[in-house]
C-alpha positions, 0 to 999 in steps of 0.5 A: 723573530717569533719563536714559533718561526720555523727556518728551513734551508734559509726559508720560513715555514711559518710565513709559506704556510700563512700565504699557502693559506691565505691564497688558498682561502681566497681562491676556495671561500668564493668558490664555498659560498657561490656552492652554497649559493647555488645550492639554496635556490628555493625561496620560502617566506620564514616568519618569527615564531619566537626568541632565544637567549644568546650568553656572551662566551667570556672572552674577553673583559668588558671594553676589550672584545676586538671590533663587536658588540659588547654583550652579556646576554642577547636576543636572537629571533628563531624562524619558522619556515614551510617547504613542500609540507614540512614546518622548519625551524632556523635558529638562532639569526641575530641582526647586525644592530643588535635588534631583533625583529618583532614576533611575527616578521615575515623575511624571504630565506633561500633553502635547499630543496634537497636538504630544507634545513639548510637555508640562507637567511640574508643575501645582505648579510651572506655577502658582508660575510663573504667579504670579511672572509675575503679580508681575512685571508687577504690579511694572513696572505700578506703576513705570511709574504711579510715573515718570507721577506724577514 
């Protein structure tokens, strides 16, 4: 048994809290990200303006980093976006492979009418997201069953 494992009457705190928290993301993520969703409902045309330069954070030694890319420095597009009259700036998007799109690429994001600066800028990428969310806490329910059943 792990030593930050906690034992109650018999019972193991730490796999209860695994599963309360995973359920509970599971039940509360979706509910998030349709919110959001709903939220930004407003279509603009976002056109890149320009790029920043992205630093990895050093976590890990080169070859370790767990299931993403490898990098020490990347270019991320900025976007620049019109809502009723006012110029917006997001910032930074990077594509899943890595490549960014050329300075003057025109995409469809999704703002918020009452707050344009909040804005979803991939439906694709919005839903790989909420499915990796979804996996991640599908995960940490089954760990919290598995140390319940020790």
């Amino acid at each position: 048994m792990l030593a930050m494992d906690t034992i109650i009457n018999g019972l193991n705190v730490t796999g209860v809290m695994l599963m309360v928290f995973g359920v509970g993301g599971m039940l509360v993520w979706p509910v998030i990200a349709l919110r959001k969703t709903k939220r930004c409902s407003a279509e603009v045309e976002a056109t890149v303006t320009s790029y920043t330069t992205l630093h990895s954070s050093g976590h890990h030694a080169p070859g370790t980093a767990p299931n993403h890319v490898e990098y020490d420095s990347m270019q991320a597009a900025i976007f620049s976006y019109t809502y009723e009259g006012n110029t917006y700036t997001s910032g930074p998007e990077v594509n899943t492979n890595g490549i960014c799109d050329p300075i003057g690429t025109v995409r469809t994001f999704r703002v918020n009418p009452e707050n344009p600066q909040e804005y979803i800028a991939s439906k694709k990428r919005n839903r790989a997201s909420n499915i990796f969310m979804m996996i991640i806490f599908a995960i940490v329910a089954v760990v919290g069953v598995v140390k319940l059943k020790q």
